[in-house]
C-alpha positions in Angstrom: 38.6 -14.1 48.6 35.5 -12.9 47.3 35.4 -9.0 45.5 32.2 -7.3 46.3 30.3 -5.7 43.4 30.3 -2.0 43.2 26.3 -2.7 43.6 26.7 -4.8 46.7 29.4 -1.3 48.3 26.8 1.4 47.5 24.4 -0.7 49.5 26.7 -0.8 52.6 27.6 3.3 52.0 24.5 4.0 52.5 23.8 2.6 55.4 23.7 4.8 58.3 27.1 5.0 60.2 27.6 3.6 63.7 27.0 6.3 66.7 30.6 5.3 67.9 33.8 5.5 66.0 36.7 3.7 66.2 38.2 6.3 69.1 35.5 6.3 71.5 35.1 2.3 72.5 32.3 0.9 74.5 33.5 -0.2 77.7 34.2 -4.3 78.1 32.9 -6.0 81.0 35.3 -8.6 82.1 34.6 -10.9 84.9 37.8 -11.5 86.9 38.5 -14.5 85.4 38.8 -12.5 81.8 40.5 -9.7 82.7 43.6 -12.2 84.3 43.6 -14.4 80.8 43.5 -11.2 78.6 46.3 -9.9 80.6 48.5 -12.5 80.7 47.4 -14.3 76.7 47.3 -11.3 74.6 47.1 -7.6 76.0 51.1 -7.0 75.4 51.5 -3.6 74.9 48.4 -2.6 74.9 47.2 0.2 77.5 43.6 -1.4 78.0 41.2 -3.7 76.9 39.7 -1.8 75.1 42.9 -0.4 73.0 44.1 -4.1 72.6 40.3 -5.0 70.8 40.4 -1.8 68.8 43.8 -2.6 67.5 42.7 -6.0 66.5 39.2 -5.7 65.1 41.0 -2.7 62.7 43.4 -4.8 61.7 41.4 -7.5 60.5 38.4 -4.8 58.8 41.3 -3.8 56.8 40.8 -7.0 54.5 38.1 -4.9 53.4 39.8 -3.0 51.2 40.8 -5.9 49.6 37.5 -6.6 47.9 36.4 -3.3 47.5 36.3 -2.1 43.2 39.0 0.8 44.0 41.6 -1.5 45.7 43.8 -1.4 42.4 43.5 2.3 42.4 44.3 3.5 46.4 47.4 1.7 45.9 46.6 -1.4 47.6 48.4 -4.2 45.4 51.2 -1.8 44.3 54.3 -3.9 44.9 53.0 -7.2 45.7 53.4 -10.4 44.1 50.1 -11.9 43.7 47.2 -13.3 40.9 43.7 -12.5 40.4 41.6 -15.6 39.6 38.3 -15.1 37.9 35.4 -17.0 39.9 32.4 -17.8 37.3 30.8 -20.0 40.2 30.2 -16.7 42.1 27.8 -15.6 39.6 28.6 -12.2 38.9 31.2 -10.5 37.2 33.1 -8.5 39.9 34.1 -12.3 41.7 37.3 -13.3 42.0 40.2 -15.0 43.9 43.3 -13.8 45.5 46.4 -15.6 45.4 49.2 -13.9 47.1 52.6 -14.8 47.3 52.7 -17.0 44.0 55.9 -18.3 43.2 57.7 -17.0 46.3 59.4 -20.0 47.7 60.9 -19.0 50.6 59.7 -17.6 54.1 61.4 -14.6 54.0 59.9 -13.6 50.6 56.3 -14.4 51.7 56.7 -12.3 55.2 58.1 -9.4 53.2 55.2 -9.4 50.5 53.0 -9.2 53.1 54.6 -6.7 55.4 54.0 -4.5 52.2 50.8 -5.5 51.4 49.7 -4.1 54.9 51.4 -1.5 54.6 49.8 -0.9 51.3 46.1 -1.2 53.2 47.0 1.2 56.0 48.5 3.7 53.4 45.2 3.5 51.3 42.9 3.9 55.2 45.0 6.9 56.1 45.4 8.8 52.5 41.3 7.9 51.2 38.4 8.6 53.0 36.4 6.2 51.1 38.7 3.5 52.7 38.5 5.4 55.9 35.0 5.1 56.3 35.1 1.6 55.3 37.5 0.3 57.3 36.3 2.0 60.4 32.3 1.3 60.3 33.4 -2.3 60.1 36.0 -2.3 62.6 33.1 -0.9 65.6 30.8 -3.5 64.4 32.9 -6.1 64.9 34.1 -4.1 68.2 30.9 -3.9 69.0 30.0 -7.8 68.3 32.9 -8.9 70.5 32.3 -6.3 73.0 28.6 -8.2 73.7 30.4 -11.6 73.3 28.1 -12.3 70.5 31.3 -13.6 68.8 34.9 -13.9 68.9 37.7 -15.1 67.0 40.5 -17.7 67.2 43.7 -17.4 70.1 45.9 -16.2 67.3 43.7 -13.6 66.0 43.2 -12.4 69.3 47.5 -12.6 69.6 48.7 -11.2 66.9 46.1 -8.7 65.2 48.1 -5.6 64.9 51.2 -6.7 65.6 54.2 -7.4 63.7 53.5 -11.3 63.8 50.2 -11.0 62.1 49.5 -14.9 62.3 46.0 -14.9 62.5 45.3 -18.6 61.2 45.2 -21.5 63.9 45.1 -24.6 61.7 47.2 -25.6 58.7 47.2 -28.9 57.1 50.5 -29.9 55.7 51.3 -32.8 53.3 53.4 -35.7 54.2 54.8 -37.2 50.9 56.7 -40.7 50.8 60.1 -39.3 50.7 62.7 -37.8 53.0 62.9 -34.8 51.1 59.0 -34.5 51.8 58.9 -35.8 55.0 61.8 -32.9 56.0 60.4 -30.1 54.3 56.8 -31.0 56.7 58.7 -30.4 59.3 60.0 -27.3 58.5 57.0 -25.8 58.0 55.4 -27.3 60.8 58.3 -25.6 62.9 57.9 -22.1 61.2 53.9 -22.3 61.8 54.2 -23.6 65.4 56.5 -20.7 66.1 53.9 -18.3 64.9 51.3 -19.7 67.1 49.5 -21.9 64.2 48.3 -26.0 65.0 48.9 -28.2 62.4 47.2 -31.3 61.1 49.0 -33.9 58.7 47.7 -37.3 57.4 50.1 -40.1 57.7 48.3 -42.7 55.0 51.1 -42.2 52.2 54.3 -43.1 54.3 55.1 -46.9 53.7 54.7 -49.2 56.2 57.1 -50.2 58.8 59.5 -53.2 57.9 58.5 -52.0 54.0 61.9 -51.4 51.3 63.8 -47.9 50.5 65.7 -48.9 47.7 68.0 -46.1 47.7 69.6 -47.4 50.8 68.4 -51.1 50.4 67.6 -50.6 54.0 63.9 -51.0 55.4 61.4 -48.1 56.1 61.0 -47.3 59.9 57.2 -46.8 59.1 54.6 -43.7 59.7 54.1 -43.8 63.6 58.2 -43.3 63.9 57.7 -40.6 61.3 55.0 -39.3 63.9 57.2 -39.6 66.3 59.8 -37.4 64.8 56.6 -34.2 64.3 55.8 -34.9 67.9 59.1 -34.5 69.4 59.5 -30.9 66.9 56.4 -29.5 68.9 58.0 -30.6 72.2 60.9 -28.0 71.3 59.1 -25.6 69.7 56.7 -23.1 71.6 54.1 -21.8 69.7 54.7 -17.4 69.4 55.8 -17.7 73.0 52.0 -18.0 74.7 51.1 -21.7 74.2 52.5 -24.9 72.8 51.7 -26.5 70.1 49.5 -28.8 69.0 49.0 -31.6 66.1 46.4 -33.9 64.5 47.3 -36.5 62.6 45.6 -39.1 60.5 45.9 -42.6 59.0 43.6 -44.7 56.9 41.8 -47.5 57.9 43.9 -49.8 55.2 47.3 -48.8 56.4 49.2 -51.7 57.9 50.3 -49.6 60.7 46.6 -48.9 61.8 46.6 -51.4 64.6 49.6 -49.7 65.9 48.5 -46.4 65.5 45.1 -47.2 67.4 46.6 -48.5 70.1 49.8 -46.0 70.6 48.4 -43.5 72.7 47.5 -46.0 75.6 51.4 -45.7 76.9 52.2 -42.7 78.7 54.1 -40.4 77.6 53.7 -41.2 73.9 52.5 -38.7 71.8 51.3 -35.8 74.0 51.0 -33.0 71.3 48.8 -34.8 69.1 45.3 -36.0 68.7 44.7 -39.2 66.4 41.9 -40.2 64.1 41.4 -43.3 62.0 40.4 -42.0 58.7 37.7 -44.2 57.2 34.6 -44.2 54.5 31.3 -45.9 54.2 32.8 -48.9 52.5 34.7 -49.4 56.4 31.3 -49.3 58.2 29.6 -51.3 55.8 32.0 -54.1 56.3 32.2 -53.7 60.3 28.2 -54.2 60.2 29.0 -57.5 57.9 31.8 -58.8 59.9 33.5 -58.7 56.8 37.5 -58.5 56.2 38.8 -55.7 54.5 42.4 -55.3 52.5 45.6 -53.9 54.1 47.3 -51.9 51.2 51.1 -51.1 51.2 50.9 -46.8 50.7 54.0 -47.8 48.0 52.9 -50.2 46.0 49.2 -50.0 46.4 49.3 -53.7 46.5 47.3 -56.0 49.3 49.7 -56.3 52.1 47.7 -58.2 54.4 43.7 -58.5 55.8 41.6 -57.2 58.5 38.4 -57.8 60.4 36.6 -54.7 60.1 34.4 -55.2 63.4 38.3 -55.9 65.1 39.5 -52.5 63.8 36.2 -50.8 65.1 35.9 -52.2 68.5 39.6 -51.4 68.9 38.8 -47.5 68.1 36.0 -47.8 70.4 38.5 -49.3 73.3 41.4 -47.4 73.3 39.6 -44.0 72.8 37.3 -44.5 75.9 41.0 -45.8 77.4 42.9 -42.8 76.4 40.4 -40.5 74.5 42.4 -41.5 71.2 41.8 -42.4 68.4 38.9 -40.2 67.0 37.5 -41.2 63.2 37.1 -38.6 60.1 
C-alpha cells in the first residue's frame, strides 16, 4: 500500500469539497430487479439503500488514513502488529509498504489485529478533523461513483463493508505443497476464506502423480485430481458468509502426468461442480502443438521424465472437452 507524499495531500485539501456530505445521500435509482438482489444479497440491517452504500463506501475511504503523513500521529497503528517496508521503485521518499499481521500465525490473532486497527481508523475520523475531512470527501465520491453506476466493487465488498466480517477480498490463491501437512493446512484456509465469502484458486502442478511412491508409508500417492477432489467436496459443506457458495479454480501444468485426466474430468456429471479448470501452459507448449512435436511428462517429485506427449493431442483435447463441458480453460 502506497503512502501519499505530504505534496500529493495538500493537492487533494485544496480541492474544493463535494456539495453533499456523507449524511445527505443522493437518492439510488434501482430498477426492480436491483432493489430485490440488494435486499435479499447484502442490505442486512440496513434501513435503505442508501444507508447500506453510505456504510460501505465509508468504510472502505477509511484506508485513507492509512497513507496519509499523520497516520503514525492520530493514533492509527497504536497497538498493531505490523512492518513498514520502504519502496525505492515508487520513486519518492514518502513510498512504502504495509505488512500487517507479520508473524501472527493464527486466525484469531490476525482478526483481533485488525479489529483494532479499525478501530484505530474510526478513532482517528471521529477525534481529527483532518481525518474527518478526508475520509468523508472520499467516501461521497465514491458514493457518488456508485450511485451513477459508473463503478462498483466486488460481492464481498458490497457484503461485508461496515460490518463485523469485514472480508472485502473475493480471490485468494493458496499453495498446495507436496505434503500432507501442506496439503491439510490448504484446506484449512480454504475453509476459513470460504466462510468469509472469499473464492479461492490453487495450482495442482507440485502434488505427485497418481500411482507415484510416499516413502513414509511405502504406500503409493493417490495423485492431484483425488487431492482436488478432497477441496471440492470442502466447498460442498462450506457456504461462503451465508449468501453464496463457494467457488474454486484450480490449475495443472501441461507436463503433469495427470493432465489427460484432469482435461477430461469435468465431462462426467457431477464431478467437480465448485471448480473451474485451466491447463497451465507457456510458449514452449504452443510452439510444439504447431510442430506436432512431443513434449516430456515430468514426475512433480523427482523432476525426472515420466513419460511423453503429443502436444497437438493435449491441445485438441483442451479444445474438445471445453466446448463439451466449458472446462478446461488455459493460463
Amino acid at each position: 500500500m502506497r503512502i501519499r507524499s505530504a505534496k500529493e495531500y495538500d493537492t487533494l485539501r485544496n480541492k474544493p469539497e463535494p456539495e453533499n456530505t456523507r449524511r445527505t445521500l443522493p437518492k439510488l435509482h434501482l430498477s426492480e430487479n436491483q432493489t430485490k438482489v440488494i435486499s435479499d444479497k447484502y442490505l442486512r440491517d440496513a434501513a435503505t439503500p442508501e444507508a447500506w452504500l453510505d456504510g460501505v463506501v465509508h468504510n472502505v475511504a477509511l484506508a485513507e488514513l492509512l497513507q496519509h503523513p499523520d497516520a503514525e500521529k492520530w493514533g492509527v497503528f497504536d497497538g498493531i502488529n505490523h512492518a513498514a517496508l520502504p519502496n525505492p521503485s515508487a520513486g519518492h521518499k514518502a513510498s512504502r509498504t504495509l505488512l500487517f499481521h507479520e508473524g501472527l500465525a493464527e486466525s484469531h490473532q490476525r482478526d483481533d489485529n485488525f479489529a483494532k486497527l479499525v478501530k484505530n481508523l474510526e478513532t482517528a475520523y471521529t477525534t481529527h478533523p483532518e481525518a474527518r475531512k478526508l475520509v468523508d470527501t472520499w467516501s461521497i465520491r465514491y458514493y457518488e461513483s456508485i450511485a451513477r453506476w459508473d463503478f462498483l466493487p466486488n460481492s464481498p465488498t458490497l457484503m461485508n463493508a461496515g460490518r463485523e466480517l469485514q472480508q472485502l477480498s473475493a480471490c485468494y490463491v493458496l499453495p498446495v505443497p507436496d505434503s500432507m501437512e501442506g496439503i491439510t493446512k490448504s484446506l484449512a484456509a480454504q475453509s476459513l476464506i470460504q466462510k468469509s465469502g472469499g473464492g479461492t484458486g490453487f495450482s495442482f502442478s507440485r502434488l505427485r502423480a497418481k500411482g507415484d511412491v510416499v516413502k513414509k508409508t511405502q504406500g503409493v500417492a493417490s495423485g492431484a485430481i483425488s487431492f482436488m477432489q478432497i477441496f471440492d467436496k470442502m466447498t460442498d459443506v462450506v457456504k461462503q458468509g451465508g449468501t453464496r457458495r463457494g467457488a474454486n479454480m484450480g490449475i495443472l501444468h501441461y507436463t503433469h502426468p495427470e493432465i489427460r485426466e484432469f482435461i477430461s474430468m469435468k465431462s462426467q456429471s457431477s464431478t467437480m461442480e465448485n471448480f473451474n479448470v485451466s491447463v497451465s501452459i507457456d510458449e514452449r507448449f504452443m510452439k510444439a502443438v504447431l510442430a506436432d512435436a512431443e513434449y516430456d511428462l515430468v514426475n512433480p517429485r523427482t523432476k525426472e521424465v515420466a513419460g511423453k506427449a503429443r502436444a497437438k493431442e493435449i491441445f485438441d483435447m483442451m479444445v474438445e472437452y471445453s466446448w463439451k463441458s466449458g472446462d478446461p480453460g488455459f493460463v
